[in-house]
C-alpha positions in Angstrom: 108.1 76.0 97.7 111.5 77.5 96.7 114.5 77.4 98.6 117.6 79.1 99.1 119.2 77.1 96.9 116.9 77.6 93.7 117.9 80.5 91.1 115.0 82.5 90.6 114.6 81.5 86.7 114.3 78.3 87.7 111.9 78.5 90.3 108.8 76.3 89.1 107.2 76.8 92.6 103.7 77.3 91.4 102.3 74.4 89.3 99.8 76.6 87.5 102.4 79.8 86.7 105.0 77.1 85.7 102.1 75.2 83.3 101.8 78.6 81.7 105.6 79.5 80.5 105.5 76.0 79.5 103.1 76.6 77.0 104.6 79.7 76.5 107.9 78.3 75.4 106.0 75.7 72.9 104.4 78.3 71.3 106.5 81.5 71.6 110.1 79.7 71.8 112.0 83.9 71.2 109.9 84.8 74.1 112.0 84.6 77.7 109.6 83.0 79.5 111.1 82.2 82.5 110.3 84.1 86.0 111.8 87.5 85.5 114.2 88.9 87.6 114.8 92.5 88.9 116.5 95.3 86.7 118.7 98.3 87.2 121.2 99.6 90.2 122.3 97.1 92.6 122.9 99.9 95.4 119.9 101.7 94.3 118.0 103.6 96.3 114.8 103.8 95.0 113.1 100.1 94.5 110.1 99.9 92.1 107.6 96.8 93.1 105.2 96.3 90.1 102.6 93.3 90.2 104.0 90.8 87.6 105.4 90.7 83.9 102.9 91.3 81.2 103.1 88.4 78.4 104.1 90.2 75.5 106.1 93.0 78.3 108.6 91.6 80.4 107.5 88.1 79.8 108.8 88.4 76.3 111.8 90.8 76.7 113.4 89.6 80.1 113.4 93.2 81.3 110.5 94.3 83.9 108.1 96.7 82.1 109.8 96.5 78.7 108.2 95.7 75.7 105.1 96.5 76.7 102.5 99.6 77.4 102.8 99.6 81.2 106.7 100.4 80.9 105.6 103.4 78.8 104.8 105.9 81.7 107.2 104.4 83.6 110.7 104.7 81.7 109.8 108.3 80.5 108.9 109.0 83.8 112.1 107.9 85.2 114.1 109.1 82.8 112.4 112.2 83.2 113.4 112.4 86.9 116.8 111.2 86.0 116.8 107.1 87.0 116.8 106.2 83.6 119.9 106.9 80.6 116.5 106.4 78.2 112.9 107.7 78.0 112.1 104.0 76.3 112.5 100.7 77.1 111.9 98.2 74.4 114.6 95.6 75.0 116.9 93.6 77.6 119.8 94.4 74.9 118.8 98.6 74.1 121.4 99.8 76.4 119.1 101.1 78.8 120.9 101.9 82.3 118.9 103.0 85.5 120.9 104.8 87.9 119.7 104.5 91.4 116.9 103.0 90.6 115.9 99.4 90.4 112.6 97.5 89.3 111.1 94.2 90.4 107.7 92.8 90.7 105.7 91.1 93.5 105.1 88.2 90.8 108.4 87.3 88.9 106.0 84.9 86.6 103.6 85.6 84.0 100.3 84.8 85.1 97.3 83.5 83.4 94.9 87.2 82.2 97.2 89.3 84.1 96.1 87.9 87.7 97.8 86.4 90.0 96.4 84.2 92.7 96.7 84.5 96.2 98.7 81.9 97.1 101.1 82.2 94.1 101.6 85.7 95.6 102.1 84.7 98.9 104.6 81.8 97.3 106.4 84.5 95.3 106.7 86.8 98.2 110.3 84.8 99.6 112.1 86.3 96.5 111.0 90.0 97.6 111.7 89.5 100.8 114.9 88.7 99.8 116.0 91.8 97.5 114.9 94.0 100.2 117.0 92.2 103.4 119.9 92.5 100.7 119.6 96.3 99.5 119.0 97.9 103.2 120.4 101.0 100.6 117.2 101.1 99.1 115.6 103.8 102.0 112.7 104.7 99.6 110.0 101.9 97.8 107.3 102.3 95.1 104.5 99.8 95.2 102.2 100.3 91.7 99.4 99.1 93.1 97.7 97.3 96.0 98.9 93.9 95.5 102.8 95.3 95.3 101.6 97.1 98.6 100.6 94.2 100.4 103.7 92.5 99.1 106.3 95.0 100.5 104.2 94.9 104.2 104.4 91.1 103.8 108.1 91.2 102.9 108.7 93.0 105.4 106.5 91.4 108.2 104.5 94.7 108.4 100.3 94.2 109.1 98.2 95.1 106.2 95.9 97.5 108.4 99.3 99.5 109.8 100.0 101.5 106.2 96.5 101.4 103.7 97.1 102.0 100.3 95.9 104.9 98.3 97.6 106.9 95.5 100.1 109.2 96.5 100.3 108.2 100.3 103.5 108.2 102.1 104.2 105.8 104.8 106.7 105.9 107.1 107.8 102.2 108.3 109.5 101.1 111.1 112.5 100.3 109.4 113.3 104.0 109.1 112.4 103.3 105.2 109.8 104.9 103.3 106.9 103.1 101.1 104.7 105.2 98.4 101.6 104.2 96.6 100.3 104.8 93.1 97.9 103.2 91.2 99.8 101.0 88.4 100.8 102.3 85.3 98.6 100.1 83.3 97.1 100.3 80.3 93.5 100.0 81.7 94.7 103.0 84.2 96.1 105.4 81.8 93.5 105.5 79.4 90.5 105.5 81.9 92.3 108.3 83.4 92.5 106.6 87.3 96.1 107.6 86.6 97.4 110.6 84.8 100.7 112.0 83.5 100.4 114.2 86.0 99.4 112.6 88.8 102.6 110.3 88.6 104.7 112.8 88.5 103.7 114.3 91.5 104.3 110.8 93.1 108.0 110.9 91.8 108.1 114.3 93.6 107.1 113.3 96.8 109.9 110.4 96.3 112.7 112.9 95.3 112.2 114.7 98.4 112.6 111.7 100.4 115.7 110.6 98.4 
C-alpha cells in the first residue's frame, strides 16, 4: 500500500499496474509512463474524475486525457464552456491552461486493456481521497463513468446505494458538494452514440448552474 510519504509517480502499489509501465518503459522509453497525476487549477472548482490514463493518452503525454481520443470531447467541451485556454489537448508542453477546472482519474496507472481491477481501484482510491480533503474549493465533481462514481462515494466514505449513477443525474451530498454523472467520453461511447455531443453539453449545463 502507499503511504503518506510516497509521491504519486512513484507509487508502485499495485504489482500488476507497476509490471505494466515497466514494460512500458522498455519498450516505449519517450512515453511517461509513470502514474499520472492531476492537471489544471489548484483552487478549481469544478473536479473532473475520469477512470484511468489511456496508453497512447495520458500514459504517453503526462497530461490526463491528452494525446488521445477520449480528451477529444472533453477539451473542446471545456473550452467551449470556458475551463479550458484551448479546444485541444495534444501535449503536457502545448500551453494548455484550465481555469477552474481540474482533471484527475480514479486510476493514476495505465492498466492492462483499459481495465482496472478491483482492488487496484480500491488501492488507488487513497490518492483521490486525498485531492478532494485538500481542495474543499472544489463544491462541484464530474465522475465519467461508474467506476469514477463509486470512486468519489468511496473517497468520500459515501455508500454506493445513497447516490446511483446514471447520465446526467445530480446528487446532492452531505458535504454540501455536488457530484454529476455522465457516461465517459470514450471512444467506444462516442461512436456507438451512448454519448452524444449533445448530451454532454447538457451535462456541463447542469454543472454551470451549480457553479
Amino acid at each position: 500500500m502507499p503511504t503518506a510519504a510516497t509521491p504519486l509517480t512513484e507509487c508502485r502499489a499495485c504489482p500488476r499496474l507497476a509490471g505494466f509501465l515497466a514494460d512500458c518503459r522498455a519498450a516505449q522509453p519517450d512515453f511517461f509512463a509513470r502514474p499520472v497525476p492531476p492537471f489544471g487549477d489548484p483552487e478549481a472548482r469544478l473536479l473532473i474524475v475520469g477512470l484511468a490514463p489511456g496508453y497512447n493518452g495520458a500514459n504517453r503525454t503526462g497530461r490526463p486525457f491528452t494525446g488521445d481520443f477520449a480528451g477529444v470531447l472533453l477539451y473542446s467541451t471545456l473550452h467551449r464552456y470556458g475551463f479550458a485556454s484551448r479546444p485541444e489537448s495534444v501535449s503536457a508542453d502545448d500551453g494548455l491552461r484550465l481555469e477552474g477546472c481540474r482533471i484527475t482519474n480514479a486510476v493514476k496507472c495505465v492498466p492492462p486493456e483499459n481495465k482496472p481491477e478491483t482492488v487496484e481501484i480500491r488501492t488507488c482510491n487513497r490518492y483521490l481521497t486525498e485531492e478532494l480533503a485538500a481542495a474543499p474549493e472544489a463544491r462541484v465533481i464530474l465522475a465519467l463513468g461508474l467506476v469514477a462514481h463509486n470512486a468519489v462515494l468511496q473517497a468520500l466514505t459515501l455508500q454506493r446505494s445513497a447516490c446511483k449513477f446514471a447520465h446526467g443525474a445530480r446528487h446532492a451530498l452531505p458535504d454540501g458538494r455536488i457530484l454529476h454523472d455522465s457516461y465517459h467520453c470514450s471512444r467506444y461511447n462516442t461512436q456507438t452514440g451512448r454519448l452524444t455531443e449533445r448530451a454532454f453539453h447538457a451535462v456541463f449545463d447542469a454543472i454551470r448552474s451549480d457553479l
